[in-house]
N, C-alpha and C positions, 0 to 999 in steps of 0.2 A: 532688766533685759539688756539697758546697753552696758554694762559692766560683765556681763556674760560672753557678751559679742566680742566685747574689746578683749578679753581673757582668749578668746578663741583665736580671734588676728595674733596675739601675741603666740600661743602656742605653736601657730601655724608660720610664723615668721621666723620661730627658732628649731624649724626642721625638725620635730620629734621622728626617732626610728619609724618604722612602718607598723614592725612587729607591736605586738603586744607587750605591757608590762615585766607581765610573767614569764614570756617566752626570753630563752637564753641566749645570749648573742653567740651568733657565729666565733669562734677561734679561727682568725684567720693567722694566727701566728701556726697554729698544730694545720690549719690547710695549706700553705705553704711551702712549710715543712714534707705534707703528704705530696704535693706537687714536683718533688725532685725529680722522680723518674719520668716526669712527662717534660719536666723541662732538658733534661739530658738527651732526650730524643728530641727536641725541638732545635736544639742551639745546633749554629754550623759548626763545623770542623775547628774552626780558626777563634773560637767563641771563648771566652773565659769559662770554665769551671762550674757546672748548676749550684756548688755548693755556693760558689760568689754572688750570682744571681740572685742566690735564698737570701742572702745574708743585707744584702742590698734592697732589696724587699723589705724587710724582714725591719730593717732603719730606717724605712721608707714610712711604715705604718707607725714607728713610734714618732716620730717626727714629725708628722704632717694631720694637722689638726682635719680627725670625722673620716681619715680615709681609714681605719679599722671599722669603722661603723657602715663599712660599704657589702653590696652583694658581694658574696663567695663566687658568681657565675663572673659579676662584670669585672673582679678583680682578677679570679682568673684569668679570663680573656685577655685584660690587659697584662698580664704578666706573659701570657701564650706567644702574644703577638710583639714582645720585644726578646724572650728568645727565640722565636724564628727568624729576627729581621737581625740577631745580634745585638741587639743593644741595651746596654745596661739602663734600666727601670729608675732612674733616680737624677735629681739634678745636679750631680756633684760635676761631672761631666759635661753636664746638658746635652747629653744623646735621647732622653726622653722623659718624660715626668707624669706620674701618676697625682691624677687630678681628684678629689673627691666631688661629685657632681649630685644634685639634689635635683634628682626627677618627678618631679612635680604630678605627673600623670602614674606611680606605678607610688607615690608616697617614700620613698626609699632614695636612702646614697647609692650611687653607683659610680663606677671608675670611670673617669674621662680620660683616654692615652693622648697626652700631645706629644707632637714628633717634635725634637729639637732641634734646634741650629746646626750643632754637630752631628746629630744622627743624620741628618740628611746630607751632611758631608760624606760621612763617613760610606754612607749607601752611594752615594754618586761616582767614588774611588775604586767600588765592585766591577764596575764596567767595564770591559778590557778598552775601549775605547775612552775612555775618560785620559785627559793628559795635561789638566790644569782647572782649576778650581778660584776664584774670589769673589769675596764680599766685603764690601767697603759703605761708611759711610763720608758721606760729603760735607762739609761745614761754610758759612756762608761766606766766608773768608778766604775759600782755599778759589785755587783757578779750576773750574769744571768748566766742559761743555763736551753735548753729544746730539749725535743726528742719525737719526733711522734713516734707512731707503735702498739704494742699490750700493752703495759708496758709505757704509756707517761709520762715524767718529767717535769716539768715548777716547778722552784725554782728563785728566782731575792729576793735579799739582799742590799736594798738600801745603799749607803754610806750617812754619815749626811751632811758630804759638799765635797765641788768641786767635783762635780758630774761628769764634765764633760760635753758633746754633745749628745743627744739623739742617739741612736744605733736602737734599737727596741718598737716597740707599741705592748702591743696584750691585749686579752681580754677575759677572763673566766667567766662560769656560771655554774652555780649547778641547778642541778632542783630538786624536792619533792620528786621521788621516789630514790637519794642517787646519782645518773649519775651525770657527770660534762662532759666539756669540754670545751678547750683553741683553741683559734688562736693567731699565732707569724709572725708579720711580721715586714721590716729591713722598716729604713727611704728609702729605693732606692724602697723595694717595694710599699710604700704609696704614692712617691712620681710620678711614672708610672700609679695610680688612679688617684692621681691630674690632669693630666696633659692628661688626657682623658675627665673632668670636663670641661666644660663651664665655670662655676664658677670657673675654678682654678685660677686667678689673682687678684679675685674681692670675694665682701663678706665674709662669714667667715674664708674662706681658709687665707683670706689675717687679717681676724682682729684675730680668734681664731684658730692658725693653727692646736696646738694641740690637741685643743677639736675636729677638724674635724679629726686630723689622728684616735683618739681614736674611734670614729664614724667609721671610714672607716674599723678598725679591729674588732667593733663590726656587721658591715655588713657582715662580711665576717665569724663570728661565728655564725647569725644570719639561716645561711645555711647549720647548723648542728641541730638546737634545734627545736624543736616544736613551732610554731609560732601561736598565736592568730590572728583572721582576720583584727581587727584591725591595727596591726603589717604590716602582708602581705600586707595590701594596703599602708602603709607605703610605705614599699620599694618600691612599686612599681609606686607611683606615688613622689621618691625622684630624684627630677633635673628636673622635668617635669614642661611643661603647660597645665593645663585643663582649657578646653572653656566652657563645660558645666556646670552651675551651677544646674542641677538636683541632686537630691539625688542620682539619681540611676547613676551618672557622678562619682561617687565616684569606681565604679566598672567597669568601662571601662578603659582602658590604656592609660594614657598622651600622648601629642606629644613631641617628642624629635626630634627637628629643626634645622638645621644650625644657628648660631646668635652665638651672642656675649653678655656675660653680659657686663652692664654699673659698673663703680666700682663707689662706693659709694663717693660722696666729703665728706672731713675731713670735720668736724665741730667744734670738739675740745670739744663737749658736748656728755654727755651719757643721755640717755633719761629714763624716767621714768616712772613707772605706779601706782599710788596709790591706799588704800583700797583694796589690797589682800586680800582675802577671804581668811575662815580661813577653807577652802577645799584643800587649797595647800601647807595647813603648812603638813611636814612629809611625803613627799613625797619619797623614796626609791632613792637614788643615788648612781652611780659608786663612790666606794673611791678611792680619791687620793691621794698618797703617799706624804712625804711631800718632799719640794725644787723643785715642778712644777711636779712631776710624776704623 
């Protein structure tokens, strides 16, 4: 009896499909493929090419360990809601990253879309009013200090070396009419986000920590500034699963599930995507200070 049990925990520990045996796994290589003309129509004007998008996909699945083994709905979906938002589907960029996510209550992989560091750059430059953008990290060595209130100060004086251990992330923007404003927050408070995350063990938390704390402080200044819609449905559908691959799925709320990401197996290879169009060259980015800030 307890050799049965324990066979059971092990089974149930290593995610089996949902499906049955015998049933045949989705081709989500031949559905993606079948998804061009809906992503052609979903991608802005200014957008790279659906065939790039497929292709990006398409290296996405071979690459990232259990996300073929995911729904056709939640994959779509997250495929839906990065060409609408424009952003390339893969981490070569870091504008966004398709998560394989193990739902515990539906028995099945599904896609977890997290927004990236640079996709939420890149969303924030949409804005006609947008007119500066950073994110930095602090180290314990360098000169910081900042003050909220009616009179705010943010001053940080990198040192050139031995920098020391990251202390603080935060992250400033200026907009057109002359306005600015900053968020500061400590590694202790970045790290009480993390650890609310699904994602916090796995994906980019675990391959780009930094780029996500940056991300995380500019989410949290994101809630100061005037936000394009594109934007807003960013954030709102960042850590989420959408089933729906309608257009109009882009404007309904994700689900946010009990589960567990899968964390990616090493492979020891970075992946690649050729023929960038030349729509991406100059693209507006957070600077980063140098020796990792």
């Amino acid at each position: 009896m307890s050799t049965n049990l324990a066979e059971r925990v092990a089974a149930r520990r290593s995610h089996p499909p949902a499906r049955g045996a015998d049933a045949p796994q989705p081709n989500l290589v031949q559905f993606v493929n079948s998804m061009r003309g809906e992503i052609a129509r979903a991608l802005p004007a200014h957008v790279a090419s659906p065939e790039r998008i497929a292709r990006i996909a398409l290296t996405e699945l071979r690459r990232v360990e259990h996300l073929a083994e995911c729904t056709q709905e939640s994959f779509g979906g997250a495929l839906m809601t990065c060409a609408q938002l424009g952003l390339e589907p893969g981490g070569a960029l870091g504008e966004a990253y398709l998560l394989p996510f193990w739902n515990k209550r539906a028995r099945a992989y599904e896609v977890q879309l997290v927004i990236g560091y640079q996709g939420m750059i890149r969303l924030f430059w949409q804005h006609p009013a947008a007119a500066g953008l950073a994110a930095r990290t602090v180290y314990e060595n360098d000169e910081f200090e900042f003050e909220y209130g009616l009179h705010p100060v943010l001053r940080h004086k990198p040192v050139r070396s031995d920098r020391g251990r990251p202390t603080h992330y935060y992250a400033v923007a200026k907009m057109a009419n002359g306005g600015s404003a900053f968020v500061v927050m400590s590694v202790e408070d970045v790290e009480a986000i993390r650890q609310r995350s699904k994602a916090r063990d796995g994906g980019p938390w675990a391959t780009d920590y930094d780029a996500m704390a940056c991300k995380t402080v500019i989410r949290q200044l994101f809630k100061l500034l005037p936000k394009s819609s594109e934007l807003a449905r960013a954030v709102a559908h960042d850590e989420g699963v959408r089933r729906d691959m309608s257009p109009e799925g882009l404007d309904a709320p994700p689900d946010y599930v009990e589960g567990e990401v899968v964390e990616r197996a090493p492979d020891g290879q970075q992946a690649t995507v050729e023929d960038v169009p030349a729509e991406f060259a100059g693209w507006p980015e957070a600077t980063e200070s140098g020796g990792g800030g």
